[in-house]
C-alpha positions as CSV (number, residue, x, y, z in Angstrom):
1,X,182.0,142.5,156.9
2,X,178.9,140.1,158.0
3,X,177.4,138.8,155.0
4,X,173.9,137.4,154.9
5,X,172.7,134.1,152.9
6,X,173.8,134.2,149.3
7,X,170.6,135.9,146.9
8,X,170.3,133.8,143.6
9,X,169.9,135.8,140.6
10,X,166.9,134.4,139.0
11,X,164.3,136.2,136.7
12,X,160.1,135.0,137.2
13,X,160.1,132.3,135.6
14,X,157.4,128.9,135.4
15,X,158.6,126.2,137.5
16,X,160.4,124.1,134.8
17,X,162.4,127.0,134.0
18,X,163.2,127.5,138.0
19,X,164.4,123.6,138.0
20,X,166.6,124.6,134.9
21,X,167.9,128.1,136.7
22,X,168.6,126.0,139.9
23,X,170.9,124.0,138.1
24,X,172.6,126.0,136.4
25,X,173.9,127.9,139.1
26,X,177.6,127.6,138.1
27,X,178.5,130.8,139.9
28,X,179.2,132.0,143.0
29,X,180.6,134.7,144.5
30,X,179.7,138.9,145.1
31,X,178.9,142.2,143.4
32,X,180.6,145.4,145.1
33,X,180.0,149.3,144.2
34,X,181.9,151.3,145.5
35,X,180.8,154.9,145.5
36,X,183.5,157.2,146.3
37,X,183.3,160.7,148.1
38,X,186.4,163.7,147.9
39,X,184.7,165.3,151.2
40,X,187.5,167.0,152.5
41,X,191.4,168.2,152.6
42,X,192.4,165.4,155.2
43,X,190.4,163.0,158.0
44,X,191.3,162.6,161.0
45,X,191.1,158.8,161.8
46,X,192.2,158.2,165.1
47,X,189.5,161.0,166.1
48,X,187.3,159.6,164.2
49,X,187.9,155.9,165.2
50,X,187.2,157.5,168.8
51,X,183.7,159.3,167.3
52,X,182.1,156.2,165.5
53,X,184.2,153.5,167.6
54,X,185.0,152.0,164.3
55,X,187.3,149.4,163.3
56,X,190.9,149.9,161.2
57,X,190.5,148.4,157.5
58,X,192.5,145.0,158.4
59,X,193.2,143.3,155.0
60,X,194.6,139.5,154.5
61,X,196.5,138.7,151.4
62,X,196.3,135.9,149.5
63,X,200.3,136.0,149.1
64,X,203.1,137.9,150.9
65,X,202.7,141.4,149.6
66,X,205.1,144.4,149.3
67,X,205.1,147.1,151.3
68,X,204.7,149.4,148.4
69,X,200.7,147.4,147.7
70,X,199.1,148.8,151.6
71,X,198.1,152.2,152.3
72,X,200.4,154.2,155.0
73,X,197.4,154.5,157.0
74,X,194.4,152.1,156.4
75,X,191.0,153.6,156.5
76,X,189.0,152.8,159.1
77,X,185.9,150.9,158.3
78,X,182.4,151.7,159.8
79,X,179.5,149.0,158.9
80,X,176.1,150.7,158.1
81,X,172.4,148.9,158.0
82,X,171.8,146.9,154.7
83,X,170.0,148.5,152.0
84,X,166.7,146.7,150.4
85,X,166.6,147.6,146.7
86,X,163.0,147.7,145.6
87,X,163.7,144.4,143.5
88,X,163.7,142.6,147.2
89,X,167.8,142.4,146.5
90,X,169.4,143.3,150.6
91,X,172.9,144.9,149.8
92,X,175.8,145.0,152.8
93,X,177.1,148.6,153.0
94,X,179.9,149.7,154.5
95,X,181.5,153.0,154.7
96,X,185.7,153.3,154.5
97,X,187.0,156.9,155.4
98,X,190.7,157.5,153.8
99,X,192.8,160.1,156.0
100,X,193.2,161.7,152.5
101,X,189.8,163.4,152.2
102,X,188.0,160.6,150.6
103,X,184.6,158.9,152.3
104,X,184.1,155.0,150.2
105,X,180.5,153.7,150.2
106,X,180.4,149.9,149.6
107,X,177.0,148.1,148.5
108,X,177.7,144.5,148.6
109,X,175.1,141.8,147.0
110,X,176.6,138.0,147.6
111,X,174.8,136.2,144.5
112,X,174.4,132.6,143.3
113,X,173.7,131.9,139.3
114,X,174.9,131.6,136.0
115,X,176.4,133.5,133.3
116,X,173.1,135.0,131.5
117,X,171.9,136.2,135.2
118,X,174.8,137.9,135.9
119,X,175.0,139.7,132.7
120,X,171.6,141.1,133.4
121,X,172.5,141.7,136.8
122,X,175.8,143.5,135.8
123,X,173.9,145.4,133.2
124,X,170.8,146.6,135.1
125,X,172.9,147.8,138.4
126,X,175.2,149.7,136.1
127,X,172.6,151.5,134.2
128,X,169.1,151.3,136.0
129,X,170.3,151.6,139.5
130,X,170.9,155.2,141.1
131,X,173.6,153.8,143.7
132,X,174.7,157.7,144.1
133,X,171.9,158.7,145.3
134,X,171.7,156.2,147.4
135,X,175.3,156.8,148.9
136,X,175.0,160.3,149.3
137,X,172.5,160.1,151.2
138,X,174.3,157.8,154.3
139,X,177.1,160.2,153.7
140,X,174.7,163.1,154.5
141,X,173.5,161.2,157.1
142,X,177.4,160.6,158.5
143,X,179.3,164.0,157.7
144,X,177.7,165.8,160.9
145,X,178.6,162.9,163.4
146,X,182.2,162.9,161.6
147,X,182.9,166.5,161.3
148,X,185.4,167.4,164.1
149,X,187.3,164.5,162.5
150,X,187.5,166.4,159.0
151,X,190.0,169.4,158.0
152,X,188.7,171.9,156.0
153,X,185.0,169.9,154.7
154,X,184.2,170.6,150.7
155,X,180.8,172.4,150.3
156,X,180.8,170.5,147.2
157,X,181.9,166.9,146.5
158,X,183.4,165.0,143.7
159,X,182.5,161.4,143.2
160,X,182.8,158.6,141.5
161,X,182.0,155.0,141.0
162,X,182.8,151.7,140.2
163,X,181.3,147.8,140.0
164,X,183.7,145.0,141.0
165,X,182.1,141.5,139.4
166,X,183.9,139.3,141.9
167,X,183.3,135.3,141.0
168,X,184.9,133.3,144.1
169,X,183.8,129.9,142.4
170,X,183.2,128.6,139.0
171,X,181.6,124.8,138.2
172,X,184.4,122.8,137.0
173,X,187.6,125.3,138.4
174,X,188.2,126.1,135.0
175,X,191.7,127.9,134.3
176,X,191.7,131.2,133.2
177,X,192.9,130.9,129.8
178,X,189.8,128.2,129.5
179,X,187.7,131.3,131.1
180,X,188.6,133.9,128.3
181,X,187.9,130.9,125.9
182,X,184.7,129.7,126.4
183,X,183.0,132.8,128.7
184,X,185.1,135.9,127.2
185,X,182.3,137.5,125.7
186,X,180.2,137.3,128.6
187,X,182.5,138.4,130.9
188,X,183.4,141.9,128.5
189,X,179.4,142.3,128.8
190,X,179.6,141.8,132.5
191,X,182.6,144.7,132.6
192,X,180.9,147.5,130.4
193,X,177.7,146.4,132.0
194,X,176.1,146.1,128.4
195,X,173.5,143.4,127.8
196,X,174.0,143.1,124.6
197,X,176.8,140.9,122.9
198,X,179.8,143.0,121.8
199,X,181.5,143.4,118.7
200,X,184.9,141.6,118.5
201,X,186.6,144.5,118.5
202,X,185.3,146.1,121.5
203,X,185.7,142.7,123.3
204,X,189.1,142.4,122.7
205,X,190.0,146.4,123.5
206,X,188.3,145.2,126.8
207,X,190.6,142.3,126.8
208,X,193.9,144.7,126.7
209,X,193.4,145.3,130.5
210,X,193.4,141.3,131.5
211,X,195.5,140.7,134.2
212,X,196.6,136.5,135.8
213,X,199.2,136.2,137.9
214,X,198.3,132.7,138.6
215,X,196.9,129.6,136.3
216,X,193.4,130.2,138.5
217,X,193.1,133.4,138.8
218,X,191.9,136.4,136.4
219,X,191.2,140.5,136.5
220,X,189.6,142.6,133.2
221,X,189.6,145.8,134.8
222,X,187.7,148.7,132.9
223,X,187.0,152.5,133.6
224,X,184.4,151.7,135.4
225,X,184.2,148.6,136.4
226,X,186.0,145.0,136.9
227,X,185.7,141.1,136.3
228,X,187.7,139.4,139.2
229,X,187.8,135.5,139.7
230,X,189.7,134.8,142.6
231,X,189.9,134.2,146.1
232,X,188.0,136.6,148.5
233,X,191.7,137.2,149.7
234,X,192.7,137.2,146.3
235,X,190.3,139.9,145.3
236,X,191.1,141.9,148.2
237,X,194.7,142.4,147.2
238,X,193.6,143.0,143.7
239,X,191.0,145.8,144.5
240,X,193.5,147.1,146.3
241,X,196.2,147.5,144.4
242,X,194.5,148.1,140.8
């Protein structure tokens, strides 16, 4: 996907607060929802690849991966026109369609900041942004052009969705046992998309779902949403096979 200049998460502020924020931005990397749609019994790609002249998901690993981790067909991918949330925030989107019935909306919002920004960042999206309604309707706006693609089209769909917290850098390359140390609260708050500090017993329920398979690398997945800090290659092969 084309990405555009990174937006740094920043509240108003006075300029001697912006000179603090500025510095402060210790994190960089992406926020992904993914808004998923069960349209119909089966797609058609190749038909549809020939409709929208879209492009086959093509997706690079960080490290040799099984056969068992990539789908028997990947979806093919078709890139839609950024959405401007009325915050000014401009969103990548992209839709994936699955040859088993299933249409994937993806916002995507590069950010720049710190901790604090992204916990109100994870927490207002999750709560205070209508991202369904927003995806249905570019689905709505698809379905038609797609249809002789689809088998059998739902009058009714099923959905659901999910928030992927993707931090590609941290200041300092801190491990992740130093990450659950120092920033473990934080990043449970980012997960459940609370703004709030949580009780230790919530944090460490979230906690049961951590997942590092290398020194640098880290995943807290949730119901409905994830923490990853890896690699953009690194957190393609996890969002795929988690």
């Amino acid at each position: 996907m084309e990405t555009s200049n990174p937006t740094v998460l920043a509240p108003a502020s006075t300029p001697t607060q912006s000179i603090a924020i500025t510095q402060g931005k210790s994190l960089q990397g992406s926020v992904l929802v993914l808004i998923q749609f069960d349209v119909c019994e089966e797609i058609n790609l190749d038909a549809l690849r020939d409709i929208f002249g879209a492009r086959r998901q093509e997706t690079s690993f960080k490290h040799p991966a099984p056969g068992y981790v990539r789908f028997q067909r990947p979806p093919v991918v078709e890139p839609v026109e950024p959405l401007i949330l009325e915050s000014g925030e401009r969103l990548d989107v992209q839709i994936k369609y699955y040859d088993y019935g299933v249409l994937s909306v993806v916002f995507e919002l590069p950010f720049s900041g710190d901790w604090d920004t992204l916990v109100r960042l994870a927490s207002r999206w999750v709560w205070d942004t209508d991202f369904t309604s927003f995806a249905q309707k570019i689905v709505k706006q698809k379905i038609e052009r797609a249809r002789p693609a689809l088998v059998k089209l739902y009058d009714s769909w099923l959905h659901e969705d999910y928030f992927v917290f993707h931090v590609r850098e941290i200041a300092g390359n801190p491990s992740a046992a130093e990450l659950l140390s120092n920033q473990g609260g934080r990043i449970a708050q980012i997960v459940r998309g609370e703004n709030m500090p949580l009780s230790d017993g919530e944090q460490q329920e979230i906690m049961q779902s951590k997942i590092s398979y290398y020194p640098n690398d880290l995943a807290v997945i949730s119901w409905n949403g994830a923490f990853l800090y890896d690699s953009t290659a690194g957190a393609e092969c996890s969002m795929w096979t988690n």
